[in-house]
C-alpha positions as CSV (number, residue, x, y, z in Angstrom):
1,X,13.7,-17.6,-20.1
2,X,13.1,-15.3,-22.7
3,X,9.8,-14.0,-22.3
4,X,10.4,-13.6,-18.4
5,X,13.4,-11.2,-19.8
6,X,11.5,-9.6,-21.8
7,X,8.9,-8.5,-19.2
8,X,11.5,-7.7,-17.0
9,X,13.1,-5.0,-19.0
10,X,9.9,-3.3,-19.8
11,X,8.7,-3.5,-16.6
12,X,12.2,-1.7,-15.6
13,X,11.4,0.6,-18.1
14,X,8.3,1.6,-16.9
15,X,9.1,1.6,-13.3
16,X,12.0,4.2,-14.4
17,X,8.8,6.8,-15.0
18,X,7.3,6.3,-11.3
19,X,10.7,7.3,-9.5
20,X,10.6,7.4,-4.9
21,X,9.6,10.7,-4.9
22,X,6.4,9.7,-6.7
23,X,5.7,6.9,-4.4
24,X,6.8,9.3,-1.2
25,X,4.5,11.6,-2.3
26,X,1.5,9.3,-3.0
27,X,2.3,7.8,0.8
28,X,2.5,11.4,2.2
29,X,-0.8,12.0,0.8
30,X,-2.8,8.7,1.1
31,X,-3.5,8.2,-2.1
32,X,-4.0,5.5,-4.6
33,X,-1.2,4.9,-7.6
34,X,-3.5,6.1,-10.1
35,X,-1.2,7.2,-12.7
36,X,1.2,3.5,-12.0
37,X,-1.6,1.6,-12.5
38,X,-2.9,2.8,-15.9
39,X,0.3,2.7,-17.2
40,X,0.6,-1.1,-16.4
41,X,-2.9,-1.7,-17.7
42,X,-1.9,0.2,-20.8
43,X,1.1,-1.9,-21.4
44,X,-0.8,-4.9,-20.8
45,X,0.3,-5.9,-17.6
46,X,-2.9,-6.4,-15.9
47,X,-4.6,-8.5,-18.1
48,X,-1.4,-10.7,-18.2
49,X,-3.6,-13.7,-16.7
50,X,-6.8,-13.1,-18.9
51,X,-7.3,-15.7,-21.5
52,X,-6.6,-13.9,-25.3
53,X,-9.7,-14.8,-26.4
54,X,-10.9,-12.4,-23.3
55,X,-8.8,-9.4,-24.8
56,X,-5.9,-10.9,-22.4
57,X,-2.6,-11.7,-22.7
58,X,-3.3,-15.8,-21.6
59,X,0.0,-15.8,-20.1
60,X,0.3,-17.9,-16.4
61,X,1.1,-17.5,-12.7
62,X,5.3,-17.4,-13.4
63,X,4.7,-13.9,-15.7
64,X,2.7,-12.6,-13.3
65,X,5.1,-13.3,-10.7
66,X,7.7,-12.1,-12.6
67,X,5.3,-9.0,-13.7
68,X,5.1,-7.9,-9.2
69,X,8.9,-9.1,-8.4
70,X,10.3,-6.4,-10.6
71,X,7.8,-3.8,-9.7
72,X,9.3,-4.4,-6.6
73,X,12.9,-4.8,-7.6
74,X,12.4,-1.3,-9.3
75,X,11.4,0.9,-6.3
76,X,7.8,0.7,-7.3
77,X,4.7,-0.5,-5.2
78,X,2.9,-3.6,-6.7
79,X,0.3,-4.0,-4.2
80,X,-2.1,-2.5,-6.2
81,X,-1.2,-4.3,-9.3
82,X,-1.7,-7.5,-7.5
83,X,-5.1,-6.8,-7.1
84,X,-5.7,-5.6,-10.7
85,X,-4.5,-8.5,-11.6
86,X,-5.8,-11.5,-9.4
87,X,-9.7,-10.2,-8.7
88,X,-10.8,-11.4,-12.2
89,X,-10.1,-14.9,-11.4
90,X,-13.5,-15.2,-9.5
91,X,-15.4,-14.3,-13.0
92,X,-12.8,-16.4,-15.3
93,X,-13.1,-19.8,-12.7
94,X,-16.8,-18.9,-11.3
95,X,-18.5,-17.1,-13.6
96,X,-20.9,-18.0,-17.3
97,X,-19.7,-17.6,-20.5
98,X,-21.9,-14.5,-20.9
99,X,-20.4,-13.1,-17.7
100,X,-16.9,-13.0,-19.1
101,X,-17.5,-12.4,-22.3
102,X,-19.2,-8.9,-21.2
103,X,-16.2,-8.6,-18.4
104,X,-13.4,-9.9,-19.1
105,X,-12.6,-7.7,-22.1
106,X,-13.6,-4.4,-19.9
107,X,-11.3,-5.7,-17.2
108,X,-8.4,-6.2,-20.0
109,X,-9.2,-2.7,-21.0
110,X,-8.8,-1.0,-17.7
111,X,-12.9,0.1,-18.8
């Protein structure tokens, strides 16, 4: 559909800025994507599955599929995107009101 389209072309985009060298290099190093994954929380990515009222996108499970299958399809890592994006489901199914009201927004924000 359109919106998956959409997402997919920006995520290309933005994959286009993290070429294999910086991925080999991270690897080589054992380090964590920290530059790939505030770019993705920048753009939005991350909170793709929060609620809008939250500061989140409020889009479902097929964007965020889409969202990891072309970080893949572009030479990028999504592992740690995947985990950005799924942890805050405990707080948005388990937690109060007051607890995602004072989380859910900071999650959004990459605070």
């Amino acid at each position: 559909n359109e919106v998956h389209e959409e997402i997919r072309s920006s995520i290309q985009s933005l994959c286009a800025q993290f070429p294999g060298q910086y991925w080999q290099k991270l690897d080589k190093e054992v380090k964590y994507p920290t530059e790939f994954v505030q770019a993705l929380t920048e753009s939005g990515y991350l909170s793709l599955l929060i609620p809008e009222e939250y500061g989140g996108s409020g889009l479902g499970l097929k964007e965020a599929c889409v969202v990891l299958e072309e970080i893949h399809r572009s030479g990028c890592n999504g592992g740690a995107a995947h985990a950005q994006m799924y942890t805050m489901g405990t707080i948005l199914k388990h937690g109060s009101e007051n607890q995602k009201k004072e989380f859910l927004p900071k999650i959004a924000s990459g605070e």
